[in-house]
C-alpha positions in Angstrom: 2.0 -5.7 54.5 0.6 -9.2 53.9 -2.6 -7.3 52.0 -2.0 -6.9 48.7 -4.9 -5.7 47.6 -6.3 -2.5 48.8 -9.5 -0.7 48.0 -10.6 2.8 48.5 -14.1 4.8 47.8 -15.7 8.0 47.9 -13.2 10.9 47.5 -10.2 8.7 46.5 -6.6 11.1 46.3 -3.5 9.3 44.6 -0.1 11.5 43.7 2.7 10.1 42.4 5.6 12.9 42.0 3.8 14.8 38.9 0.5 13.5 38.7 -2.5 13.8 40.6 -5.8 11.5 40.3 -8.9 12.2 42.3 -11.6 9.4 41.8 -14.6 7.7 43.5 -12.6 4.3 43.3 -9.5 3.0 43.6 -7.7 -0.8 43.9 -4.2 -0.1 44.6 -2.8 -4.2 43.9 0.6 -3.7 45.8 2.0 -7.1 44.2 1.6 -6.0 40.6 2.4 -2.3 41.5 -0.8 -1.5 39.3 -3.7 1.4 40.6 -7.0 0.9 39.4 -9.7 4.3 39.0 -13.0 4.1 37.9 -16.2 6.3 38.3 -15.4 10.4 38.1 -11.7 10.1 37.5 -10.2 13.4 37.1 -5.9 14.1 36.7 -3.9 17.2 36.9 -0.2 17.4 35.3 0.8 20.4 35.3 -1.8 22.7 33.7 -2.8 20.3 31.6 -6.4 18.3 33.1 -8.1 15.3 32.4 -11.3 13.2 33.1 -12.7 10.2 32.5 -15.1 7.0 34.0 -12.2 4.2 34.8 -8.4 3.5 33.9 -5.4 2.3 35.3 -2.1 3.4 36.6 1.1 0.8 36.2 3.8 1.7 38.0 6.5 -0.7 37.0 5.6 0.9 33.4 4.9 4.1 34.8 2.0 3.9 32.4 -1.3 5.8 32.8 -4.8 4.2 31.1 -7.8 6.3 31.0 -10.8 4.9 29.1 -14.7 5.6 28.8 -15.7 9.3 27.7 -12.4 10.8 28.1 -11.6 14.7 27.9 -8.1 16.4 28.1 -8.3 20.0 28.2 -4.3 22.6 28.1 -4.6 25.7 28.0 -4.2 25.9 24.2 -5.3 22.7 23.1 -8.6 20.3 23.8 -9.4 16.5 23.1 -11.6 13.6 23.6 -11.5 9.8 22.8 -12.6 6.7 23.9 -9.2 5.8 25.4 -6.0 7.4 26.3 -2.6 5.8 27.1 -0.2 8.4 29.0 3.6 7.4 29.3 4.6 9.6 32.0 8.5 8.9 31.7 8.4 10.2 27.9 5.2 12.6 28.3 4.3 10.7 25.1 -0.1 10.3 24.1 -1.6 7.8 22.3 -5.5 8.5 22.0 -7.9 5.3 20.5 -11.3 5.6 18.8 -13.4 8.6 17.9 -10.0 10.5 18.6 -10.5 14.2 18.2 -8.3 17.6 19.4 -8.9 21.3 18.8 -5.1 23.6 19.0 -6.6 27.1 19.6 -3.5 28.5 18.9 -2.9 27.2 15.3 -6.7 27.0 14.4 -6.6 23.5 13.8 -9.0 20.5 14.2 -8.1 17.2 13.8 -9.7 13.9 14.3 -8.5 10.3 14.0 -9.2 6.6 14.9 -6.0 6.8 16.5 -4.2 9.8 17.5 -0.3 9.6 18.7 1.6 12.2 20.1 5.8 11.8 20.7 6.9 14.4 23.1 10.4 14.8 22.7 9.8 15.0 19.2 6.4 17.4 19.4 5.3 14.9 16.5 1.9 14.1 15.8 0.8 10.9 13.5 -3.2 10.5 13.0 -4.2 7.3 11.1 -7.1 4.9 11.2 -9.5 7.9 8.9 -7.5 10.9 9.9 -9.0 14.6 9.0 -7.3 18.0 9.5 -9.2 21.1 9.2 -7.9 24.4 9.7 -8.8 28.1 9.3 -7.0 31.0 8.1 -7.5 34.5 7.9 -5.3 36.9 5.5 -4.8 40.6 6.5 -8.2 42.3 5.2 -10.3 39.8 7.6 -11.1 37.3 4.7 -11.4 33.2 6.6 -10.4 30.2 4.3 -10.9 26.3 5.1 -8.3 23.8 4.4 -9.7 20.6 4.8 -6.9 17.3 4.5 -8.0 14.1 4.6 -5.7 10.6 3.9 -4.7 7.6 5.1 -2.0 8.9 7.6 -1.5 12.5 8.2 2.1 13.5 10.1 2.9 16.8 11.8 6.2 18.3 12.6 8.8 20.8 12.9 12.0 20.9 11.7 14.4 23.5 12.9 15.2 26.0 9.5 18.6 24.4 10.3 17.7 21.3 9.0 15.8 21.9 6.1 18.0 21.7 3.1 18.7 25.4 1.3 17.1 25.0 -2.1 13.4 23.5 0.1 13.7 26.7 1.6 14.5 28.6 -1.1 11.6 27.3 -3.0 8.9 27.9 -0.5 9.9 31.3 -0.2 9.4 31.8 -4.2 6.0 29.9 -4.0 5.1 32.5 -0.6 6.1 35.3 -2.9 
């Protein structure tokens, strides 16, 4: 087509072969590849959802952009920031400003200026005034709090494999 620039309002519908976005707007700008949402975005991967006022899709990147009052929502795990960068070949998250996410299944809250999550490596780094909290309960009921706070928190796992024999000997002793 010799349009290059196509627009497209009300109840808006875009796939691409894992994602879906429904939105009130969208500029698709067939020249630069690049999808533009705004206004009541919402996207489905899987069954993982997410919402938020505007963002952007780049194809050639295959880079996903979701910014104003955005909420992600798994089954196990919960989040909102300002601003969200998805990169749909690695699965990998980056989440900017007033960064937060509750994992229901570990009992963990966290909450960061910037929150990045590597996929392939289920690694999470938190920086920019990052704060882990997380509750425990022993076996006659009794809750504790551990609250971390510093200027970059990491979390990872290692395969028992990997961790040299004496580390693991030693946490053992300090379990016992």
């Amino acid at each position: 087509s010799k349009i290059k620039k196509f627009t497209f309002s009300q109840n808006v519908n875009m796939f691409t072969d894992s994602i879906f976005v429904k939105t009130k707007d969208l500029k698709y700008e067939s020249d630069l590849n690049l999808a533009t949402f705004g206004r009541a975005t919402n996207a489905w991967k899987d069954e993982n959802m997410l919402s938020s006022e505007s963002g952007w899709y780049d194809r050639g990147r295959e880079l996903f952009f979701f910014t104003d009052m955005v909420h992600v929502m798994s089954e196990e795990q919960e989040g909102w920031c300002d601003s969200l960068y998805f990169y749909r070949n690695t699965s990998d998250v980056e989440m900017l400003g007033n960064a937060q996410v509750t994992d229901t299944t570990r009992n963990v809250f966290a909450l960061a200026g910037r929150i990045e999550y590597l996929d392939t490596l289920s690694k999470v780094t938190l920086t920019r005034d990052p704060a882990v909290i997380t509750e425990t309960e022993d076996q006659q009921g009794i809750k504790d709090t551990v609250y971390l706070g510093a200027d970059r928190l990491v979390y990872y796992t290692v395969r028992m494999c990997d961790v040299d024999s004496m580390a693991v000997v030693n946490a053992k002793g300090r379990l016992e």
